[in-house]
OpenMM code with the backbone's topology and positions (N, CA, C; nanometers):
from openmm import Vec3, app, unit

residues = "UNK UNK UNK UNK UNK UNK UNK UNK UNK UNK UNK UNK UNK UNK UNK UNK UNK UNK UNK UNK UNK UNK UNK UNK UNK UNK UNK UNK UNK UNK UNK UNK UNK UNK UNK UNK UNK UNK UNK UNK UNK UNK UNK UNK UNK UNK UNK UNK UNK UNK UNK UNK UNK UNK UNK UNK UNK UNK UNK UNK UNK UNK UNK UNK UNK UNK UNK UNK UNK UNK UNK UNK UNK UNK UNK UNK UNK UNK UNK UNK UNK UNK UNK UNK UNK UNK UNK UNK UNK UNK UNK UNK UNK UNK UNK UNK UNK UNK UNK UNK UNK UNK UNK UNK UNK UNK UNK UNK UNK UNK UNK UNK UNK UNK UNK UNK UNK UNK UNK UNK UNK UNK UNK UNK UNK UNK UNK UNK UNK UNK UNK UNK UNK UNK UNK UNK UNK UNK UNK UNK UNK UNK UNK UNK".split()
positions = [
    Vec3(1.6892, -7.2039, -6.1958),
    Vec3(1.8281, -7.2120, -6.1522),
    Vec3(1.9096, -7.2837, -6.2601),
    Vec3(2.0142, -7.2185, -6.2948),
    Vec3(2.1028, -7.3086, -6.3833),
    Vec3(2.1455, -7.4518, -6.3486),
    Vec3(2.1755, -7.4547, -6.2570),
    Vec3(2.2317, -7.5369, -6.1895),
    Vec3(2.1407, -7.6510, -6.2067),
    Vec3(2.0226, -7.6540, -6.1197),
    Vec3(1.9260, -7.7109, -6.0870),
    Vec3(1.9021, -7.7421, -6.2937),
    Vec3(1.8447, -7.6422, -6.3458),
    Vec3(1.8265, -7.7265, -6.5020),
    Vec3(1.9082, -7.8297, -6.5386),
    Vec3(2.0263, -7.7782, -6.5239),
    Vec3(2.1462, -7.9061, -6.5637),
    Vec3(2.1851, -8.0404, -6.4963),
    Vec3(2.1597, -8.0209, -6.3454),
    Vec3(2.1999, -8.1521, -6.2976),
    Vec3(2.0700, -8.2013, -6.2554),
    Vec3(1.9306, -8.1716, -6.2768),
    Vec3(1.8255, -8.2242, -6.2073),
    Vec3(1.8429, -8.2163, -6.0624),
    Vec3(1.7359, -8.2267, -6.0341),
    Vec3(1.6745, -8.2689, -5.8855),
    Vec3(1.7737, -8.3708, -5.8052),
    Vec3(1.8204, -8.4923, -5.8672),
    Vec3(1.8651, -8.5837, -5.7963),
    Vec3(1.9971, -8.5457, -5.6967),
    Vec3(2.0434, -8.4514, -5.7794),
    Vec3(2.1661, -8.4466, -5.7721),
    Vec3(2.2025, -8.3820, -5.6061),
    Vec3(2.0134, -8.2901, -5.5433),
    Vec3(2.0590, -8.2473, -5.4453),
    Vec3(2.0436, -8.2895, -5.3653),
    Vec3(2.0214, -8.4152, -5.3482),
    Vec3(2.0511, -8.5370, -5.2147),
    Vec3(1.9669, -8.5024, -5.1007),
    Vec3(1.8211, -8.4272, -5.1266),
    Vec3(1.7421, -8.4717, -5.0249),
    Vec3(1.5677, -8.4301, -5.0909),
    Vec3(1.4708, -8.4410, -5.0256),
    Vec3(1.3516, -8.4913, -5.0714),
    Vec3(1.2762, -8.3555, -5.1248),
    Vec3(1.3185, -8.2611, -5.1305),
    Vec3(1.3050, -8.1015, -5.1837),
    Vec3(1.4216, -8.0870, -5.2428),
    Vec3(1.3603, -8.1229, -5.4099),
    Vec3(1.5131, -8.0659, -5.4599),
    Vec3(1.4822, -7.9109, -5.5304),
    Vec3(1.6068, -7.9038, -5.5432),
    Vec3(1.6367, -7.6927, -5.6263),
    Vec3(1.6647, -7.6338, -5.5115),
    Vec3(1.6527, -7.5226, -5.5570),
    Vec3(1.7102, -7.4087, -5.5022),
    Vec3(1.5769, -7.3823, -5.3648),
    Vec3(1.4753, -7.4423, -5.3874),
    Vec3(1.3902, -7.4430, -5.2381),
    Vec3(1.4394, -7.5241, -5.1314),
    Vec3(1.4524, -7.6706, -5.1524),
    Vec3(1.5021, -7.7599, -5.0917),
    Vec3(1.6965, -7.7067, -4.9952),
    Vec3(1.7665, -7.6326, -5.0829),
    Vec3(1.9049, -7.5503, -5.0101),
    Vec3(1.8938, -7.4819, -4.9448),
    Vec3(1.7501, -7.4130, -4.9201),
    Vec3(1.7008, -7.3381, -4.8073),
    Vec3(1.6544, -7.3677, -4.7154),
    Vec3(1.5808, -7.4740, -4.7300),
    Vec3(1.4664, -7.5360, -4.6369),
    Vec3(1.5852, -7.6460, -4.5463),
    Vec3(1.6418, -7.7675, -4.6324),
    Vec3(1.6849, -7.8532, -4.5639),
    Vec3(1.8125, -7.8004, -4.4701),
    Vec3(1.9203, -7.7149, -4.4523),
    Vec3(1.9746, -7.6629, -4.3835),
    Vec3(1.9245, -7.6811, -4.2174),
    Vec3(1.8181, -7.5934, -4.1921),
    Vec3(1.7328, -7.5565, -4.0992),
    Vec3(1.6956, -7.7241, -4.0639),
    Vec3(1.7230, -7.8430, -4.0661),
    Vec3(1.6592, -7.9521, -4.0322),
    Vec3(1.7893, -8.0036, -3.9877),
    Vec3(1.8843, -8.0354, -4.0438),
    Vec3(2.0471, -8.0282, -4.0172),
    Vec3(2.1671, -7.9590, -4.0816),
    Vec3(2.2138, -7.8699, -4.0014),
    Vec3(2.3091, -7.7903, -4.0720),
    Vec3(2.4321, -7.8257, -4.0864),
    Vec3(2.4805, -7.9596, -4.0199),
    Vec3(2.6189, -7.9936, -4.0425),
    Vec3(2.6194, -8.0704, -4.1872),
    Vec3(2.4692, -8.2186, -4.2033),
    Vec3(2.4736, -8.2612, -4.3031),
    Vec3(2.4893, -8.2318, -4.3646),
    Vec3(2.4023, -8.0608, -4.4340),
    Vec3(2.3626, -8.0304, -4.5499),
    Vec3(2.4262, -7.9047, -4.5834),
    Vec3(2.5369, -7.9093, -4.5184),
    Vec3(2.5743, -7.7898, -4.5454),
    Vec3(2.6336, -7.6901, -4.6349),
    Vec3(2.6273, -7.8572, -4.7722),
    Vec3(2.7119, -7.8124, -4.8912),
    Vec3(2.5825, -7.7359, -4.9960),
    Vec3(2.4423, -7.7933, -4.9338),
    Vec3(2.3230, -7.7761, -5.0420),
    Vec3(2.3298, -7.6280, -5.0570),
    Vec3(2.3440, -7.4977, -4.9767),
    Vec3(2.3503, -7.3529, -5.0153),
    Vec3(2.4414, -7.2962, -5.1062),
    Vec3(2.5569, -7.3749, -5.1068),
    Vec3(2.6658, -7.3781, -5.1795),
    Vec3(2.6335, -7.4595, -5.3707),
    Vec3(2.5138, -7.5043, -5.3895),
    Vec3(2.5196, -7.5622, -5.4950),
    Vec3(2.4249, -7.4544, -5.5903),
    Vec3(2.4626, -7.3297, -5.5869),
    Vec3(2.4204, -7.2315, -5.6310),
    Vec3(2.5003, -7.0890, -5.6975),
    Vec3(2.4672, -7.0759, -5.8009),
    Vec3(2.5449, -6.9218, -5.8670),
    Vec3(2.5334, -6.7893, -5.7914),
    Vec3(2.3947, -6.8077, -5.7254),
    Vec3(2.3482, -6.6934, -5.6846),
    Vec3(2.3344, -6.5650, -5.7469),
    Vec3(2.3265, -6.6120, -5.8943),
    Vec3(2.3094, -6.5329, -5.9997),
    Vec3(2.1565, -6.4522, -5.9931),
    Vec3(2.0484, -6.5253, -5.8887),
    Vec3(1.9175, -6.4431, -5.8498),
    Vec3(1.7991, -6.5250, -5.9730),
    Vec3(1.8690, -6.5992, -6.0789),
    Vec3(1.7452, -6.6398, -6.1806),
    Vec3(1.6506, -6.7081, -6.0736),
    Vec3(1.6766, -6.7845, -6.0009),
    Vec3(1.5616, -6.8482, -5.9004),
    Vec3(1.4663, -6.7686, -5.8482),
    Vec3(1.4999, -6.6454, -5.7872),
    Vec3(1.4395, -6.5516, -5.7419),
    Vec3(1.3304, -6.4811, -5.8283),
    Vec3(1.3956, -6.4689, -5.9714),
    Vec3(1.3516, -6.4180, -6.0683),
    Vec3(1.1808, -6.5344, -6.1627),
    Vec3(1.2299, -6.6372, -6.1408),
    Vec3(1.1405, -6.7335, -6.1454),
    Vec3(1.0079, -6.7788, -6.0843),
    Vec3(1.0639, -6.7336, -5.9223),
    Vec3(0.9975, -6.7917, -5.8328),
    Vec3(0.8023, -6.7059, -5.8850),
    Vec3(0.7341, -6.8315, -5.8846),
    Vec3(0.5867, -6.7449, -5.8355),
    Vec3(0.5679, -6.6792, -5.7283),
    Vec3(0.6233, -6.7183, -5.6229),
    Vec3(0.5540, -6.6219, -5.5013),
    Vec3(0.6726, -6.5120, -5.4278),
    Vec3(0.7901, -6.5115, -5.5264),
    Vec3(0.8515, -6.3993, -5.5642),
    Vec3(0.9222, -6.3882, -5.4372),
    Vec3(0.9955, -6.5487, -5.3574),
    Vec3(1.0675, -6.5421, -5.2340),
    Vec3(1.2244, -6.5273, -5.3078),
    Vec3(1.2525, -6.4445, -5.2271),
    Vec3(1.4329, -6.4109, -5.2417),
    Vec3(1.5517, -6.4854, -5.2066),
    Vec3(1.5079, -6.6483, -5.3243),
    Vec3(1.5797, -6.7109, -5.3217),
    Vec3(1.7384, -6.7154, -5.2933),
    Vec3(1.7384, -6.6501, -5.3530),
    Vec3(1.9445, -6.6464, -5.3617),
    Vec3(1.9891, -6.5847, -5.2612),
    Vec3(1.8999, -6.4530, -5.2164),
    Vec3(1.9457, -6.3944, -5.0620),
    Vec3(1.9542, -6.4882, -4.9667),
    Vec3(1.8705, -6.5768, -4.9637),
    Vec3(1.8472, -6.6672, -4.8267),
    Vec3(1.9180, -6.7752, -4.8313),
    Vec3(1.9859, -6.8183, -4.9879),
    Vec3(2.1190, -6.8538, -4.9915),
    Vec3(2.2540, -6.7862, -4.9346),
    Vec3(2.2692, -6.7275, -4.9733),
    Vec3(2.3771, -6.6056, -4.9190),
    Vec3(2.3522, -6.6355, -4.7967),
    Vec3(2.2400, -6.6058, -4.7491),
    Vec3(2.2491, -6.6024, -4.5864),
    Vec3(2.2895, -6.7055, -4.5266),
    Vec3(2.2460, -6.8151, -4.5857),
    Vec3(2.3010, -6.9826, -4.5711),
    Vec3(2.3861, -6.9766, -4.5396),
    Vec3(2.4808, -6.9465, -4.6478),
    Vec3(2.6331, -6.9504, -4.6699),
    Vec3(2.6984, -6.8978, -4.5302),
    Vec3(2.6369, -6.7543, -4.5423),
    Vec3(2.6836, -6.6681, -4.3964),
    Vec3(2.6871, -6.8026, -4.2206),
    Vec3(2.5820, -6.7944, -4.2324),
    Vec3(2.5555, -6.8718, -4.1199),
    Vec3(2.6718, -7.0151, -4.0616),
    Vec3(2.6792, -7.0856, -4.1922),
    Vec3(2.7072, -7.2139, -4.2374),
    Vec3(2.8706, -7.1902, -4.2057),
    Vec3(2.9630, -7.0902, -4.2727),
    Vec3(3.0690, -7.0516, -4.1854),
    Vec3(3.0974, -6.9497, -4.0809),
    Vec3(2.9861, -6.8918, -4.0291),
    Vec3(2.9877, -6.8533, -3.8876),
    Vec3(3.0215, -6.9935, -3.7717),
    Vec3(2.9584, -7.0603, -3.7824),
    Vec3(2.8828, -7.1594, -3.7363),
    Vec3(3.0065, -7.2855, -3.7511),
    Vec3(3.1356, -7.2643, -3.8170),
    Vec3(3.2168, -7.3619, -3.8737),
    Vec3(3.2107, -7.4926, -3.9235),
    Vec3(3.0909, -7.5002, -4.0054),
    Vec3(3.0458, -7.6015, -4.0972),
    Vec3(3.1079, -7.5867, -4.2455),
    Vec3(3.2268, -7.5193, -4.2426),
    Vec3(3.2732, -7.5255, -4.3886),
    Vec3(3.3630, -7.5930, -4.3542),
    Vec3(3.4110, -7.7053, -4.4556),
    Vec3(3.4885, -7.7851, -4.4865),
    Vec3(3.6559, -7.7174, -4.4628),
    Vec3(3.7526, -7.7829, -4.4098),
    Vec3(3.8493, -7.7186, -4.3610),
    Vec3(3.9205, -7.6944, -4.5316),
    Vec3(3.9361, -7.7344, -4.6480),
    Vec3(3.9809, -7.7350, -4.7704),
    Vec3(3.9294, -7.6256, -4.8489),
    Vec3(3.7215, -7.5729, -4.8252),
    Vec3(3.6938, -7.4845, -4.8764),
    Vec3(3.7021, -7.3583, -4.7755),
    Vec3(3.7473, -7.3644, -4.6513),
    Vec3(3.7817, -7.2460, -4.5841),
    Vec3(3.8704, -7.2167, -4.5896),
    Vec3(3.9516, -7.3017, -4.6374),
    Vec3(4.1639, -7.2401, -4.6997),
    Vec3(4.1189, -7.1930, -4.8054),
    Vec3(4.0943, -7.2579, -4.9469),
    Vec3(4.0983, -7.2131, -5.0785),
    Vec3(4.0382, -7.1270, -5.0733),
    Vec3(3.8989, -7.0363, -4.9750),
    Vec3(3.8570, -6.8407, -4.9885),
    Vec3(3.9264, -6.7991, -4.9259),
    Vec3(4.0352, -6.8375, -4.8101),
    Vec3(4.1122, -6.7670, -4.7347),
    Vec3(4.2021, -6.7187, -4.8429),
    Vec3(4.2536, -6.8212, -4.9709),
    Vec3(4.3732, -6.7880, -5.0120),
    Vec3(4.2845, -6.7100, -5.1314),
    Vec3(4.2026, -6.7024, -5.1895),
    Vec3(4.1374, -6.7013, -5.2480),
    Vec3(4.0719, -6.4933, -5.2574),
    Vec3(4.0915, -6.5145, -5.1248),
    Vec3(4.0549, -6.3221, -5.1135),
    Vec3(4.1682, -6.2775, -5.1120),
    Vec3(4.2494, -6.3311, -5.0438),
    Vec3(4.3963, -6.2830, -5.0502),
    Vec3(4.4235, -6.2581, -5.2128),
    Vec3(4.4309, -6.3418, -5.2776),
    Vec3(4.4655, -6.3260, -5.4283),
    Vec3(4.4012, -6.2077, -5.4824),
    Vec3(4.2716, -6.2202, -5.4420),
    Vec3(4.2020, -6.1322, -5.5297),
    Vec3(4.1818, -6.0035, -5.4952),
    Vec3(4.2554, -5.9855, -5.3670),
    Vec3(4.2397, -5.8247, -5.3128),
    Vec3(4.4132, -5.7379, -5.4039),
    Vec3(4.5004, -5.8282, -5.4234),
    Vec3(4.5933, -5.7859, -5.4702),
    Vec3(4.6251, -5.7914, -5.5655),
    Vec3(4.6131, -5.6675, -5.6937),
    Vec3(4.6708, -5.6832, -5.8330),
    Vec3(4.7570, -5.7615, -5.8549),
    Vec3(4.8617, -5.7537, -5.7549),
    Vec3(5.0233, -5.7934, -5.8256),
    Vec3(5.0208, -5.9549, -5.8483),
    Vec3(4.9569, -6.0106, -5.7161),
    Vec3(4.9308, -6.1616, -5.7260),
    Vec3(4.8423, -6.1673, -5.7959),
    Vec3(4.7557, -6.1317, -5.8122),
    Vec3(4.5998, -6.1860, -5.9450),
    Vec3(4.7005, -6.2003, -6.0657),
    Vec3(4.7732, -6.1183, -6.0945),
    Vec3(4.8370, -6.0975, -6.2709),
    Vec3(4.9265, -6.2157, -6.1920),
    Vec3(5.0303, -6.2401, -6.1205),
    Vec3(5.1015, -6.3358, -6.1258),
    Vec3(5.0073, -6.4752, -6.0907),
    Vec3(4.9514, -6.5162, -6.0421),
    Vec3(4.9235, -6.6193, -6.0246),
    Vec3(4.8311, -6.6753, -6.1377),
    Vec3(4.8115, -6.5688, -6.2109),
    Vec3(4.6951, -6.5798, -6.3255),
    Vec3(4.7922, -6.6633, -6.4536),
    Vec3(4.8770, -6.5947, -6.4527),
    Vec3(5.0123, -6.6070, -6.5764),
    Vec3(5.0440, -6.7734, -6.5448),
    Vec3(5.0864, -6.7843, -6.4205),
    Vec3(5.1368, -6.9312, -6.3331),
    Vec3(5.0207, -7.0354, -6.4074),
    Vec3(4.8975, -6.9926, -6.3489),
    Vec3(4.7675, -7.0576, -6.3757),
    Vec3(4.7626, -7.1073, -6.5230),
    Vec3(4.7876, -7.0071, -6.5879),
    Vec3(4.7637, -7.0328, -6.7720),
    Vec3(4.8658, -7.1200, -6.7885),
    Vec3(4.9684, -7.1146, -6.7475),
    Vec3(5.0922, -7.1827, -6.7942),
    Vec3(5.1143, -7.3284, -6.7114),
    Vec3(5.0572, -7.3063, -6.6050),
    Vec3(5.0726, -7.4813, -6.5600),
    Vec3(4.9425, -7.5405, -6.6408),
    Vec3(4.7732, -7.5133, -6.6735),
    Vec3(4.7039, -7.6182, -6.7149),
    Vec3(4.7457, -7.6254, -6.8569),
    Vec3(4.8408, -7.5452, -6.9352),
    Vec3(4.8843, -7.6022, -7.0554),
    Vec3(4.9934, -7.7165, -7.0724),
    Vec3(5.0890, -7.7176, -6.9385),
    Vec3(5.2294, -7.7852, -6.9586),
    Vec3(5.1849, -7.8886, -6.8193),
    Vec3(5.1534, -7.9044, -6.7384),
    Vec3(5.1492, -7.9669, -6.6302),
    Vec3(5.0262, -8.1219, -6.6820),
    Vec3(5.1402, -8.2249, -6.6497),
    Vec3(5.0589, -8.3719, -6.6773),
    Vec3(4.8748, -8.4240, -6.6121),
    Vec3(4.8128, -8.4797, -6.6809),
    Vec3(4.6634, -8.4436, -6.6641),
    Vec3(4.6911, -8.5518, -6.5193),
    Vec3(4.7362, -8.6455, -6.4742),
    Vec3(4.7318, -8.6609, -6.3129),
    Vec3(4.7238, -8.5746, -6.2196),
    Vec3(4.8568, -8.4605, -6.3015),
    Vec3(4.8504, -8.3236, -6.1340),
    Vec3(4.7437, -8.3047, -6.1752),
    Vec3(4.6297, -8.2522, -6.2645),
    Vec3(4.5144, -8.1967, -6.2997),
    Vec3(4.3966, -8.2905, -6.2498),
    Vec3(4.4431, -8.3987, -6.2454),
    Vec3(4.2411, -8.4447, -6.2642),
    Vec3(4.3202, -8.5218, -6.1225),
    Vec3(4.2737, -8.4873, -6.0080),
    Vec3(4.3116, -8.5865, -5.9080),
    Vec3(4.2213, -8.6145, -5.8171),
    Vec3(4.2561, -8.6890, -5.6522),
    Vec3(4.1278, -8.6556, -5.5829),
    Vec3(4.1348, -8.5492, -5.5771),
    Vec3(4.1845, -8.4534, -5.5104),
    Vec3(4.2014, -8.3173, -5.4801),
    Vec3(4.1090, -8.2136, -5.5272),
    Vec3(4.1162, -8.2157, -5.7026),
    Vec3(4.0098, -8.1876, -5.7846),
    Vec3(3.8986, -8.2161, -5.7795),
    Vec3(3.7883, -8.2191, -5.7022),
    Vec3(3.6824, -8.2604, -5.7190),
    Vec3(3.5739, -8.2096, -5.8110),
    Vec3(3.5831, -8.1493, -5.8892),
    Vec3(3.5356, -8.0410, -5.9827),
    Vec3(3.5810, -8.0919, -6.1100),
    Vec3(3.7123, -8.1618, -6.1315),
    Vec3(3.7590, -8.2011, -6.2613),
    Vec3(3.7313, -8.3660, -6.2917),
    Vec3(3.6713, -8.4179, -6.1509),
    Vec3(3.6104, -8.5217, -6.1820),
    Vec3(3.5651, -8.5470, -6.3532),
    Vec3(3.4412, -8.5051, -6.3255),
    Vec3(3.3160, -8.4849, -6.3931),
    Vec3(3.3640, -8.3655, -6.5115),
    Vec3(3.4972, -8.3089, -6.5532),
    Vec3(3.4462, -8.2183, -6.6546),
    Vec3(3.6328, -8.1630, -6.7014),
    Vec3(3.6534, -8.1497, -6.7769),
    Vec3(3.7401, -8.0913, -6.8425),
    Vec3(3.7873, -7.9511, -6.8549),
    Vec3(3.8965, -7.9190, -6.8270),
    Vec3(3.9440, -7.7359, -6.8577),
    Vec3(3.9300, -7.7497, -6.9730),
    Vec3(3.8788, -7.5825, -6.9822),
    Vec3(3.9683, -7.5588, -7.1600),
    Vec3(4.1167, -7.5255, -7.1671),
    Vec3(4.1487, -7.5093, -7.2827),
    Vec3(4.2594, -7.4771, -7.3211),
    Vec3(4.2502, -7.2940, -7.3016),
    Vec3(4.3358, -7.2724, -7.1776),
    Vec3(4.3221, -7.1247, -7.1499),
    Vec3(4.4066, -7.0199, -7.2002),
    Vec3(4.3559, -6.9360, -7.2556),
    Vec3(4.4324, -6.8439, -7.3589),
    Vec3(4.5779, -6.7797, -7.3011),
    Vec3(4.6179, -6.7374, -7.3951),
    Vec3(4.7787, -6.7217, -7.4010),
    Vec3(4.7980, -6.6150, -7.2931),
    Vec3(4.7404, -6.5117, -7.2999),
    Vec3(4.7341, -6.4216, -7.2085),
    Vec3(4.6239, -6.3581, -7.1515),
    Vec3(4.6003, -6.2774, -7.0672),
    Vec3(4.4644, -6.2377, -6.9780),
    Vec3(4.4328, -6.1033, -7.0743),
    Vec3(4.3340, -6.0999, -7.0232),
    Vec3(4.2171, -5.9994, -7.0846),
    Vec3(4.2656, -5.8606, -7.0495),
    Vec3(4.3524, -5.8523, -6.9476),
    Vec3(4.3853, -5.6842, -6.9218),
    Vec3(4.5332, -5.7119, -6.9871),
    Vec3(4.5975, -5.8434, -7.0379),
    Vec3(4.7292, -5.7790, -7.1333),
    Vec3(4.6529, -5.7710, -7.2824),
    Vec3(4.5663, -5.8839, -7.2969),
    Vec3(4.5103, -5.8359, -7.4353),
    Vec3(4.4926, -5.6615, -7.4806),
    Vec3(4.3509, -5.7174, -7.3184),
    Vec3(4.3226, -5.5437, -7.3941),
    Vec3(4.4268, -5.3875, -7.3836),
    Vec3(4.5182, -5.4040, -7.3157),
    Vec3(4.6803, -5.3322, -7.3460),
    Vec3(4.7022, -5.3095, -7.4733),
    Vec3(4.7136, -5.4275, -7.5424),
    Vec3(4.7553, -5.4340, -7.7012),
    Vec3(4.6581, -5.3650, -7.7675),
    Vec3(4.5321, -5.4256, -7.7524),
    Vec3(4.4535, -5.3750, -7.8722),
    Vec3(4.3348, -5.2654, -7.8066),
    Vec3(4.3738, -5.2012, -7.7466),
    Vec3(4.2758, -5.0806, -7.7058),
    Vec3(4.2250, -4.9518, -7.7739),
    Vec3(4.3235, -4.9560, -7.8518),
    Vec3(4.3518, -4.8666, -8.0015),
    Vec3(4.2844, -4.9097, -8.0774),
    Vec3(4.2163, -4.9949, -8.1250),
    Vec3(4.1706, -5.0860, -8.2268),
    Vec3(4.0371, -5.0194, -8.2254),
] * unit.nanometer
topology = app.Topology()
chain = topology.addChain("A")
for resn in residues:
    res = topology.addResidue(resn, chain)
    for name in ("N", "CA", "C"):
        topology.addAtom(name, app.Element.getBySymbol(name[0]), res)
């Protein structure tokens, strides 16, 4: 697991750590732990790893499923996919909010940026995000 390489074991706050332990500990308490399924790409390398060839990342997914069936998602990460599919089901907002996006983390003071709110920018820095998106780039230079 990427994840798991980079932040170690400790990081997943109970006595099975990785991507076994986000499966297992759920099923013991699901309100506690309900962020551990979530600390995953679900990119499948776990799966891909595993010796006895269990379908790690599915049974993540399924986590996930369950975990907001069940309304154990955090009321902050059940707005931000609410708004979050919304965006992304609609061209017109993806290109606008994308443009907004580039242009506030270049001009907007690093307080609005690194706040509580951010919990993600704690621990780590944006880059400097390019001038324009990949479908005006590739507009320009498709000819090339």
């Amino acid at each position: 697991c990427p994840i798991y390489r980079r932040s170690g074991g400790h990081s997943y706050g109970y006595t099975v750590p990785g991507p076994i332990g986000s499966i297992l500990t759920p099923g013991l308490d699901l309100k506690k732990y309900s962020g551990l399924p979530f600390a995953s790409t679900l990119c499948g390398s776990c799966s891909d790893v595993c010796p006895v060839k269990i379908n790690i990342h599915e049974q993540l997914y399924r986590w996930r499923q369950v975990i907001a069936e069940q309304g154990h998602l955090p009321a902050a990460k059940r707005q931000s996919m609410k708004w979050a599919g919304r965006v992304l089901s609609r061209p017109g907002w993806y290109n606008f909010f994308g443009k907004i996006g580039r242009w506030a983390i270049r001009r907007l003071p690093r307080p609005f940026l690194y706040n509580r709110f951010n919990e993600w920018g704690k621990d780590r820095e944006l880059p400097e995000p390019p001038r324009q998106s990949f479908k005006e780039w590739y507009r320009e230079n498709k000819r090339l």
